[in-house]
C-alpha positions as CSV (number, residue, x, y, z in Angstrom):
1,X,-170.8,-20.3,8.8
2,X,-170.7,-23.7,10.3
3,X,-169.7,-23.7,14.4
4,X,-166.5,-25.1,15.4
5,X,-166.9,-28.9,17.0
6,X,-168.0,-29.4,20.6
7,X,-164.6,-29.4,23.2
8,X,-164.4,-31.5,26.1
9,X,-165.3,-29.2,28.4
10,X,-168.9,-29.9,30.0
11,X,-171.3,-27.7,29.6
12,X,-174.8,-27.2,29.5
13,X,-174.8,-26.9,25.4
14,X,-173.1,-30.4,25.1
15,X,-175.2,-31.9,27.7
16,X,-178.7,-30.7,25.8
17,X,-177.3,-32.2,22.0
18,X,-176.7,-35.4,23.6
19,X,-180.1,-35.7,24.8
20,X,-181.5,-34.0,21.6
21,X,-179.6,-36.8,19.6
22,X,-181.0,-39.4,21.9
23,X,-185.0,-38.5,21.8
24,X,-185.1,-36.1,18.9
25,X,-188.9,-35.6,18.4
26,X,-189.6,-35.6,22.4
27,X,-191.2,-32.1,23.5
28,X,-188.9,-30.1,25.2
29,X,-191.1,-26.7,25.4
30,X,-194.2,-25.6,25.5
31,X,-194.5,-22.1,25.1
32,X,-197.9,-20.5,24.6
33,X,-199.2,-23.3,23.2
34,X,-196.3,-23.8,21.2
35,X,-194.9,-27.2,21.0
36,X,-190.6,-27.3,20.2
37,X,-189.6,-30.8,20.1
38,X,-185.7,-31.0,21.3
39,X,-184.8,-31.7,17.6
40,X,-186.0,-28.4,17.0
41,X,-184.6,-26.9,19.5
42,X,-181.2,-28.1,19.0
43,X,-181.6,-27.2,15.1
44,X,-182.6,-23.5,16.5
45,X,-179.5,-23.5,18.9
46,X,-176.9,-24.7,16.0
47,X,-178.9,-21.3,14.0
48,X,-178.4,-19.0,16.5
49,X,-174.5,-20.3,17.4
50,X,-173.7,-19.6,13.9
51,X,-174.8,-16.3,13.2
52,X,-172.9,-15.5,16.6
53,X,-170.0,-16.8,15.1
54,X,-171.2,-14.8,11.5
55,X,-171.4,-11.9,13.8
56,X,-167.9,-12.0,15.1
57,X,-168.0,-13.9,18.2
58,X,-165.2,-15.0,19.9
59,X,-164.4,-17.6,22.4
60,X,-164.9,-15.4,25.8
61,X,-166.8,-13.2,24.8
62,X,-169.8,-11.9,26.4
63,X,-173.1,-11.6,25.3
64,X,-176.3,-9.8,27.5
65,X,-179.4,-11.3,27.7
66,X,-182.3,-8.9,28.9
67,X,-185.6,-10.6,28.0
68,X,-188.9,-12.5,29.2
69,X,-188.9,-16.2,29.8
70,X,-189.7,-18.3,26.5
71,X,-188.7,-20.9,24.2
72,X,-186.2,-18.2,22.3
73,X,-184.6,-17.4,25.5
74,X,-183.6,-20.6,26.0
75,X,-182.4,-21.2,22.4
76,X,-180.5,-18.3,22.8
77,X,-178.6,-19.1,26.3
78,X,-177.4,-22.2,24.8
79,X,-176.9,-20.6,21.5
80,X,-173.9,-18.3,23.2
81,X,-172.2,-21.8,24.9
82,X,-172.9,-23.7,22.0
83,X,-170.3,-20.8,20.5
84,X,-168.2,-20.4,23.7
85,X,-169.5,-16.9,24.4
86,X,-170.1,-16.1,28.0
87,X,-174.2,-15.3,28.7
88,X,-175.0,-12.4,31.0
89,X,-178.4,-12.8,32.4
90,X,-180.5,-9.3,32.6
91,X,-183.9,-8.9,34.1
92,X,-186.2,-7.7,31.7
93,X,-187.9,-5.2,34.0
94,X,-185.0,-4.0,35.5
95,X,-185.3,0.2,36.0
96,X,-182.7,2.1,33.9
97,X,-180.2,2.2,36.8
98,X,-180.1,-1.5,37.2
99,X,-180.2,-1.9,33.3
100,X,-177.3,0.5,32.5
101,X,-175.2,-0.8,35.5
102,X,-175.4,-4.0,34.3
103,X,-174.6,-3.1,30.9
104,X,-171.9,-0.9,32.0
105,X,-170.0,-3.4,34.8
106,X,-169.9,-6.4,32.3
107,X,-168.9,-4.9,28.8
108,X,-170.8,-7.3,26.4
109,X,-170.4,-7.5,22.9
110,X,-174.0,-7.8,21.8
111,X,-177.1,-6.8,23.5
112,X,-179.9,-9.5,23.1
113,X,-183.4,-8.5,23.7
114,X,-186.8,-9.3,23.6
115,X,-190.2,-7.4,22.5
116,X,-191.4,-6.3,25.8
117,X,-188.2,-4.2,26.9
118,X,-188.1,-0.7,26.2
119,X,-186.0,0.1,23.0
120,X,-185.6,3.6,23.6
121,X,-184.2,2.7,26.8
122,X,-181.9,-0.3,25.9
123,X,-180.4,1.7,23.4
124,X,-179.6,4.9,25.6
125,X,-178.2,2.2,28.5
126,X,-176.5,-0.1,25.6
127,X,-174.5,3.1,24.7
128,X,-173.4,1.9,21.1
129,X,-173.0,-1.8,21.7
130,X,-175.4,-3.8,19.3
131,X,-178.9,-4.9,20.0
132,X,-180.0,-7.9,18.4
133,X,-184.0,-9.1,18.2
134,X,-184.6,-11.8,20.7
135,X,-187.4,-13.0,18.5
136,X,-185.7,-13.2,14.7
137,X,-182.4,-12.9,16.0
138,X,-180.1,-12.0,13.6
139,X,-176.6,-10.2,14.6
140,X,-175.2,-8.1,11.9
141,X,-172.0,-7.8,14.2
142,X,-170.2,-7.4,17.4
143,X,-168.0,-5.2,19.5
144,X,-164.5,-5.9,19.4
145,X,-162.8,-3.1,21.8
146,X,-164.4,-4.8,25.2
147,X,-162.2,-5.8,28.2
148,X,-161.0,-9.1,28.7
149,X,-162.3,-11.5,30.9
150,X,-160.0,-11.7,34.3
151,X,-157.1,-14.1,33.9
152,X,-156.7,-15.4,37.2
153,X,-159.6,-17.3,37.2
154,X,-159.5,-20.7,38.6
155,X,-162.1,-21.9,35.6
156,X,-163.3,-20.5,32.1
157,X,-166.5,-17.9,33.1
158,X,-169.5,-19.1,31.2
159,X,-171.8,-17.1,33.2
160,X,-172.5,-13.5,34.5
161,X,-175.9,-13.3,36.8
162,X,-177.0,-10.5,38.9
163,X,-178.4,-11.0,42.2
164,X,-178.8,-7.9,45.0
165,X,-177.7,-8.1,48.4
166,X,-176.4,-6.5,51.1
167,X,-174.5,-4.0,48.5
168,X,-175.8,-0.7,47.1
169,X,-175.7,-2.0,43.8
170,X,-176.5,-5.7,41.7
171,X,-173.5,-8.4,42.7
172,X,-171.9,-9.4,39.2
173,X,-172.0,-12.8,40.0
174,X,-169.1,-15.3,37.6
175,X,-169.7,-19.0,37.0
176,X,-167.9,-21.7,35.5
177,X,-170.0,-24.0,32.9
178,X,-169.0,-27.1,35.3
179,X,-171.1,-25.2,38.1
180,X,-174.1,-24.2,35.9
181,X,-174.4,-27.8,34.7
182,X,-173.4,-29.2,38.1
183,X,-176.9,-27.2,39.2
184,X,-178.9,-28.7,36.4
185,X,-177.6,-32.5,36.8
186,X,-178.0,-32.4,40.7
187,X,-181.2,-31.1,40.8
188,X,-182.6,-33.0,37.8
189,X,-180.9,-36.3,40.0
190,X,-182.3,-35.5,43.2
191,X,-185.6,-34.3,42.2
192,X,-185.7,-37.6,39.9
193,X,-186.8,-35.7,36.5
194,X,-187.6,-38.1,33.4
195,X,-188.8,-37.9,29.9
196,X,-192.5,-38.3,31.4
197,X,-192.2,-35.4,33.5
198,X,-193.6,-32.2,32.5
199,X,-192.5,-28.7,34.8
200,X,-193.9,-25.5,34.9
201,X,-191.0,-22.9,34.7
202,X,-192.6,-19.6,36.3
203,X,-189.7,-17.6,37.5
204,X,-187.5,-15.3,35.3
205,X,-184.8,-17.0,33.3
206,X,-182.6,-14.5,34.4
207,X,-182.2,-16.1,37.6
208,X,-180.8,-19.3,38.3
209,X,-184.0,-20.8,39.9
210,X,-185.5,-20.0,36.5
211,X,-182.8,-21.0,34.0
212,X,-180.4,-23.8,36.0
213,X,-182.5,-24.9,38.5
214,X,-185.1,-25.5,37.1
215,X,-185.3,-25.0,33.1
216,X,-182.0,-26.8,32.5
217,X,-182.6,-29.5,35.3
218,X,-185.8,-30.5,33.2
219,X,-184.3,-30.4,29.7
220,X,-180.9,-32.0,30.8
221,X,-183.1,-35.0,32.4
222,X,-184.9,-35.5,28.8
223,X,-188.1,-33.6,30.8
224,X,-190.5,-31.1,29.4
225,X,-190.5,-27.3,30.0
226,X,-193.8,-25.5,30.1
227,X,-193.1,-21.9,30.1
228,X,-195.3,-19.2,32.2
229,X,-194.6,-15.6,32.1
230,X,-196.5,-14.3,34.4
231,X,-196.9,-16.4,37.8
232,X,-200.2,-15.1,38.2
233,X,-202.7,-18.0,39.7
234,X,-205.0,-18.2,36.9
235,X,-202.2,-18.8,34.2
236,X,-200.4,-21.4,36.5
237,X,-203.8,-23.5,37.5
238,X,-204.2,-23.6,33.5
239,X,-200.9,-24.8,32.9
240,X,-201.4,-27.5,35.4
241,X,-204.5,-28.5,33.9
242,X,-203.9,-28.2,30.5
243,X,-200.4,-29.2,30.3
244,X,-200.5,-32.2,32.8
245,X,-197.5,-30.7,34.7
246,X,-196.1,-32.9,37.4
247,X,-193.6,-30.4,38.3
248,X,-194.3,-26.8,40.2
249,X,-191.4,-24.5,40.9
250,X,-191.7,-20.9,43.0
251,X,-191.4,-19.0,45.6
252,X,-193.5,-18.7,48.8
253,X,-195.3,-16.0,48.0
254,X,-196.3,-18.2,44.5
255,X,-198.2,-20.7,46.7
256,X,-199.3,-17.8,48.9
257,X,-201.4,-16.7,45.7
258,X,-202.5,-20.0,44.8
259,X,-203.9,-20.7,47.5
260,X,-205.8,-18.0,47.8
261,X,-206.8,-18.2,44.4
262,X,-208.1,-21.6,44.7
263,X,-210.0,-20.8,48.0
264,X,-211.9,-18.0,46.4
265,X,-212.7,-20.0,43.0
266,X,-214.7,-23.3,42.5
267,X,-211.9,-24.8,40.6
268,X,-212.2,-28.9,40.8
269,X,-209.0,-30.1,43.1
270,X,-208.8,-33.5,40.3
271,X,-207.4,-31.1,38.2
272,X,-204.5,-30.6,40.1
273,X,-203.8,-34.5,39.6
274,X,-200.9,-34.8,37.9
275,X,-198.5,-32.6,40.2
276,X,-196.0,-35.0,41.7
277,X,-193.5,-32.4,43.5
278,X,-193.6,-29.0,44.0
279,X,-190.6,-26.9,45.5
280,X,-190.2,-23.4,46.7
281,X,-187.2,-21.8,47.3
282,X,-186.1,-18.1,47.5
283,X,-187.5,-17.0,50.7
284,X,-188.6,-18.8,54.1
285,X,-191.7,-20.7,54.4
286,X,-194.9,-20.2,55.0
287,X,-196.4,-23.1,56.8
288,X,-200.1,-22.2,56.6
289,X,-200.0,-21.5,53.1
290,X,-198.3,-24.6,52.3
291,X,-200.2,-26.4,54.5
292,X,-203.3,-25.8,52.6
293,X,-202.1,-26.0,49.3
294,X,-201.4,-29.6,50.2
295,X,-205.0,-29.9,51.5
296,X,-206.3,-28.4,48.2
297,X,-203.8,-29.9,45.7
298,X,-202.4,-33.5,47.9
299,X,-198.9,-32.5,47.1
300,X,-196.5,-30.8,49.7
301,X,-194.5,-28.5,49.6
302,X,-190.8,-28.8,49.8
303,X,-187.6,-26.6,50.3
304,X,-184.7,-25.7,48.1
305,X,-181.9,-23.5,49.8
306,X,-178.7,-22.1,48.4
307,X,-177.8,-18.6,46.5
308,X,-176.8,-17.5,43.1
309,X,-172.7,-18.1,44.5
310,X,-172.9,-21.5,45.6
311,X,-175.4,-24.0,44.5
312,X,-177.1,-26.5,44.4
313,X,-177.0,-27.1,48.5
314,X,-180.3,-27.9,50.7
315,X,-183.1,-29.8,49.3
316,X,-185.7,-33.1,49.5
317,X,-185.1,-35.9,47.8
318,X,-188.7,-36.7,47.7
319,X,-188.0,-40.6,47.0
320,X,-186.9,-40.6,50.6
321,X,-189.1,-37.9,52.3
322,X,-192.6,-37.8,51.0
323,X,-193.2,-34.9,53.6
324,X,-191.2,-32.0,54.3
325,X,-190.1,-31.8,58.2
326,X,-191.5,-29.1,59.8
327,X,-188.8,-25.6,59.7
328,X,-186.2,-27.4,57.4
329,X,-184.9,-26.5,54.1
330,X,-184.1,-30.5,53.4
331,X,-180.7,-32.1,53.7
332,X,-177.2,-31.5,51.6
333,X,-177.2,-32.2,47.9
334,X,-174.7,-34.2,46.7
335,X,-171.1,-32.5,45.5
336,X,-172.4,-30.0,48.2
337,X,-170.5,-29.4,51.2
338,X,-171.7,-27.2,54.2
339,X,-170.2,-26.3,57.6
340,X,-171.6,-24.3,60.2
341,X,-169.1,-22.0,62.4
342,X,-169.1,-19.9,65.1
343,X,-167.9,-16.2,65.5
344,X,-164.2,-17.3,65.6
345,X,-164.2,-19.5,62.6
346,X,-164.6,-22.9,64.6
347,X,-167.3,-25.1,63.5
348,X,-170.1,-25.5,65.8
349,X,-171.0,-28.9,67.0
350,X,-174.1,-30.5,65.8
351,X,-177.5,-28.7,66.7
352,X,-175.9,-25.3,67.1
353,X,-176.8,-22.1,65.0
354,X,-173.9,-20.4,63.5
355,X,-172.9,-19.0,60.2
356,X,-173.4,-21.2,57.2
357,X,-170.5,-21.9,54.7
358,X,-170.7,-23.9,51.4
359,X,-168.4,-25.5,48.9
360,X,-168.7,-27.5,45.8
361,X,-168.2,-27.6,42.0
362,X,-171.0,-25.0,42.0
363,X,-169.2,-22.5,44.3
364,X,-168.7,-19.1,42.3
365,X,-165.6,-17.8,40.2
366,X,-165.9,-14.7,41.8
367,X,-167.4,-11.3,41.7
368,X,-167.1,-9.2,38.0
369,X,-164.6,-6.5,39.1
370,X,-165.4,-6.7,42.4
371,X,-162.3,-8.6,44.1
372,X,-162.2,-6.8,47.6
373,X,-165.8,-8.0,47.7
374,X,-164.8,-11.6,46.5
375,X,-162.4,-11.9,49.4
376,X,-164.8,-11.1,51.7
377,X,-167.2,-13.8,51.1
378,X,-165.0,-16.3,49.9
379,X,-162.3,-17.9,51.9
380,X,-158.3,-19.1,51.0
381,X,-159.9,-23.1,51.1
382,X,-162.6,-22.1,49.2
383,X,-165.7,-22.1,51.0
384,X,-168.5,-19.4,50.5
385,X,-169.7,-17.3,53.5
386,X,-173.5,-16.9,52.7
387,X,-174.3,-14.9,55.9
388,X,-177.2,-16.8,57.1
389,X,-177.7,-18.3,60.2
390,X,-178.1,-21.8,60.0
391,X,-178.3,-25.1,62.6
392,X,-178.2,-28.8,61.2
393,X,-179.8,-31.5,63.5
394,X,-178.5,-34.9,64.0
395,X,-180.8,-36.5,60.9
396,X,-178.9,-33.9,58.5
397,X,-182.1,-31.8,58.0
398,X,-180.6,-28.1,57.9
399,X,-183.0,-25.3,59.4
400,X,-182.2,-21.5,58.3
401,X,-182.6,-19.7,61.5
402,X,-181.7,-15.8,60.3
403,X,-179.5,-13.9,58.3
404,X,-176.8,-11.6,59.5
405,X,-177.6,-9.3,56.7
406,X,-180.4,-6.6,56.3
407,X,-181.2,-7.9,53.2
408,X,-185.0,-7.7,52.3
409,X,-187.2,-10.6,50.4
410,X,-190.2,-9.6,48.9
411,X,-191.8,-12.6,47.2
412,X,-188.2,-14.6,46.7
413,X,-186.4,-11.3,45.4
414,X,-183.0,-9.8,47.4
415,X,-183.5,-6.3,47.8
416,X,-181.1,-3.9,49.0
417,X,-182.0,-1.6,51.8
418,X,-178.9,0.3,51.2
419,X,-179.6,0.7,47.6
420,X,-183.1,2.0,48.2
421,X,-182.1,4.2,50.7
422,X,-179.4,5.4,48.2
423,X,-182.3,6.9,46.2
424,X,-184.6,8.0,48.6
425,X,-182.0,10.3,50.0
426,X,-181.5,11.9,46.5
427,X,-185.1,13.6,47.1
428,X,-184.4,17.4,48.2
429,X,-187.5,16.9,51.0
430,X,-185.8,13.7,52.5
431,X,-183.3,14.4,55.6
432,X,-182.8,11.1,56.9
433,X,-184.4,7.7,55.5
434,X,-183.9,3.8,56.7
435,X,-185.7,0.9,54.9
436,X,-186.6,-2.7,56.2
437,X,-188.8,-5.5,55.5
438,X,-192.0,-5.6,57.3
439,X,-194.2,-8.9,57.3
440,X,-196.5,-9.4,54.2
441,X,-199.1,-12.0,53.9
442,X,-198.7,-12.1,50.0
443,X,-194.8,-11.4,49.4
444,X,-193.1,-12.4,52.7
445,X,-191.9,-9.1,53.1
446,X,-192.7,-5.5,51.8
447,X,-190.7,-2.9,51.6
448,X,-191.4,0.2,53.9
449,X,-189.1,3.5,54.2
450,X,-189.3,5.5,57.3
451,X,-188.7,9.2,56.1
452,X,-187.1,12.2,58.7
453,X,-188.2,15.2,56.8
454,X,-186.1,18.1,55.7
455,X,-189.2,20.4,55.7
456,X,-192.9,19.4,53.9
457,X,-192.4,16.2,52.5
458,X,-195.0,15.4,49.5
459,X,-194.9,11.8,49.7
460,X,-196.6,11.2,46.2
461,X,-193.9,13.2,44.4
462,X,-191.3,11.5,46.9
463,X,-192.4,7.8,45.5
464,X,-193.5,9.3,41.8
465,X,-189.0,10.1,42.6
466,X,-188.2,6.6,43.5
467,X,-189.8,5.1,40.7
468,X,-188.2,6.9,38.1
469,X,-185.0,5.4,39.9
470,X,-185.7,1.9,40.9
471,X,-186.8,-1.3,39.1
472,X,-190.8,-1.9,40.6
473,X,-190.1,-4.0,43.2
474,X,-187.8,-2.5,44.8
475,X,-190.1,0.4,45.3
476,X,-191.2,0.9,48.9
477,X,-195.3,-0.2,49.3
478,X,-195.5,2.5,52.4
479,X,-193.7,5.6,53.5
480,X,-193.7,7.0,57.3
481,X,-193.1,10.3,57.7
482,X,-191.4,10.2,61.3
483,X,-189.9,13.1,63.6
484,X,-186.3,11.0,63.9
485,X,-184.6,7.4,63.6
486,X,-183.8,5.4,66.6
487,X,-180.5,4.7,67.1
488,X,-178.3,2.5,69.2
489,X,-175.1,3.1,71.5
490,X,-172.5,3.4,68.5
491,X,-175.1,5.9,66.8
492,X,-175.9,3.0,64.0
493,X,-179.2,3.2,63.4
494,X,-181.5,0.6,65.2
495,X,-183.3,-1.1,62.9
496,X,-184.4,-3.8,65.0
497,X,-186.0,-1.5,67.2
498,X,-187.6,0.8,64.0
499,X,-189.2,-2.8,62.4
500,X,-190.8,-3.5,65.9
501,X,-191.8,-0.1,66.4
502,X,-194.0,0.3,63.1
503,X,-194.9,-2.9,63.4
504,X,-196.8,-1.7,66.2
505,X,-198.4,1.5,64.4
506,X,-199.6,-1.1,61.7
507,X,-201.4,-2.9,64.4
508,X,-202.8,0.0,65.8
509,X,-203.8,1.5,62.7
């Protein structure tokens, strides 16, 4: 069945044939050794849109995506815009809570997965909807009874990601195509990507950094993708090597590993030689880690700030810094625009911490189903409150100075205390529970549960409990049994107070 001519209407489908058409037998992936030229992948992309299409695929209609990172997932995404479907991005590892929550809130018509997720599972969460082979994909057919996409949408959705907060559950994040390829072009501009350049694509697809920011900003700028499941040290110093990378995308706790890696090994520096920019984003810096991965590798390492609802916003341009300025996240992006306010809604003037809020063709459609929490963080002029603390100097450098949230992130991952505690609690021994984020060398943050007993607590069956709930790492690394939780004048527990107090205990231990 052939697929209906490209529309108008930008998106990152359109934007990848042109290039395909332009520089046909130019690499585009390496995946496991496995080189895909962008002819091939565009060929691959045209196969996949039409069996959609075969398979009954509408315009608006959505299609999940739980799988690894890989040449096919790629194929795939632009596969479903190619055939005006809406993608839903999954996590692969996500626990069967997560997995049938997601499944559940966004109502897709076909299930798309790879080898390494649990059939038994994906079936029972899928609850009838068909589940197609990531690998040979080929759709027999969709579901036709699923709900609508909402109406009042200011754009066409294109895009459904998750991404955990300050909520009990996964945010059902909606974007447009204009702000996924918005992402992609203003990165790939500002990062200056090229035919010759060569990036090493490390994080999960399923988030943005791993499929917009990164995977698309290469391919869309004519650049080369080398895929890496597994961020492990070892694979990634390979990949460098073996692949010439210029390019190195992570988080902290990426570089973290790295270096520590590369301090313990006898590995030759030289053959770090082709790395022009690296970039973490995700969680906040760690100087001394990326103060000697420059020492060991000569390149720096420089910031990218935004979230999953509004982006691209903060980065380097490296073509005007060659270094990173010590604390900031790098300067606006352009398209992007940011204003810091107080607690009454003025701005602040220049210098001042308040609340960050951010606009721009990459500014969310919404929440899935979620509208009371959609006018919460979004305001009537359209700006996004992203409920960090933020101060920009008088050079434009922004610095992120808090968050008003609890949120916890453990090796560039949201995690919800709420959500955690949710489960915890669900244990018969458990009478009260609060979880926070307690410094980590390795991750940033860990995540630790302090447990008021009901009686005798085991805490191996009480963890063994959690992790039949929760995707991994979301699990708590350390449980403290203590006799009660402090708490402050309103009777809100005080969690400031609980952090610093086993912070403490850890010391003394």
């Amino acid at each position: 069945m052939e697929v209906d001519p490209m529309s108008d209407r930008p998106d990152c489908a359109a934007a990848f044939a042109a290039v395909a058409r332009r520089q046909p037998d130019h690499v585009a992936l390496i995946d496991e050794g496995r080189n895909v030229t962008f002819g091939e992948l565009q060929d691959e992309i045209e196969r996949r849109a039409a069996a959609l299409l075969g398979a009954g695929l509408r315009s608006g209609d959505r299609v999940a995506l739980v799988a690894e990172s890989s040449a096919e997932f790629l194929a795939t995404a632009l596969a479903v815009w190619r055939s005006r479907g809406v993608l839903v991005t999954i996590y692969p590892s996500s626990a069967r809570d997560d997995l049938e929550y997601a499944l559940d809130s966004s109502d897709p018509v076909l299930v798309v997965a790879s080898q390494g997720v649990d059939h038994d599972l994906l079936v029972a969460a899928s609850k009838g909807t068909p589940v197609a082979s990531l690998e040979s994909f080929a759709p027999v057919k969709v579901r036709g009874d699923t709900a609508p996409n909402p109406a009042d949408l200011r754009e066409p959705l294109s895009l459904i990601c998750f991404s955990s907060g300050t909520t009990s559950r996964p945010k059902a994040i909606m974007l447009s195509a204009r702000a996924v390829q918005n992402c992609a072009d203003t990165y790939g501009e500002v990062w200056h990507f090229g035919p010759d350049d060569r990036g090493i694509v490390c994080l999960p697809m399923a988030w943005m950094y791993g499929l917009a920011s990164t995977s698309l900003a290469l391919l869309l700028s004519g650049a080369t993708v080398i895929v890496v499941r597994r961020a492990r040290p070892e694979l990634l110093l390979e990949a460098i090597a073996n692949g010439r990378a210029t390019f190195l995308a992570g988080v902290t706790t990426t570089f973290t590993k790295l270096v520590h890696h590369l301090e313990d090994s006898s590995l030759d520096a030289d053959a770090l030689g082709s790395l022009r920019l690296c970039v973490s984003g995700g969680e906040p810096r760690n100087e001394d880690a990326f103060e000697r991965w420059r020492r060991l590798s000569g390149v720096p390492v420089f910031d990218a700030y935004c979230s999953s609802e509004c982006l691209p916003l903060v980065t380097y341009d490296p073509w005007i810094d060659s270094e990173p300025v010590a604390g900031a996240a790098g300067r606006l992006v352009p398209r992007a625009r940011l204003k810091i306010v107080g607690r009454d809604g003025a701005e602040v003037p220049r210098g001042e911490v308040g609340e960050a809020l951010s606009s721009g063709p990459g500014i969310m459609l919404g929440y899935w189903h979620d509208p009371d929490l959609t006018r919460e963080v979004l305001t009537d002029d359209g700006w996004y409150r992203t409920r960090d603390l933020v101060r920009v100097d008088h050079e434009g450098y922004v610095y992120v100075v808090g968050r008003l949230s609890d949120v916890i992130i453990r090796s560039g991952v949201n995690i919800s205390p709420a959500e955690v505690e949710r489960v915890v609690r669900l244990h018969p021994g458990v009478g009260e529970v609060a979880v926070l984020g307690l410094p980590d060398e390795i991750h940033g943050q860990r995540v630790v549960a302090a447990v008021v007993p009901r009686a005798m607590l085991d805490v191996s069956e009480l963890d063994q409990h959690v992790r039949g709930h929760l995707t991994g790492y979301k699990v708590p690394s350390e449980y403290v049994v203590v006799d009660s939780l402090p708490v402050n004048a309103t009777g809100k527990i005080d969690r400031r107070s609980l952090a610093a107090a086993l912070e403490q205990e850890g010391r003394e231990r």
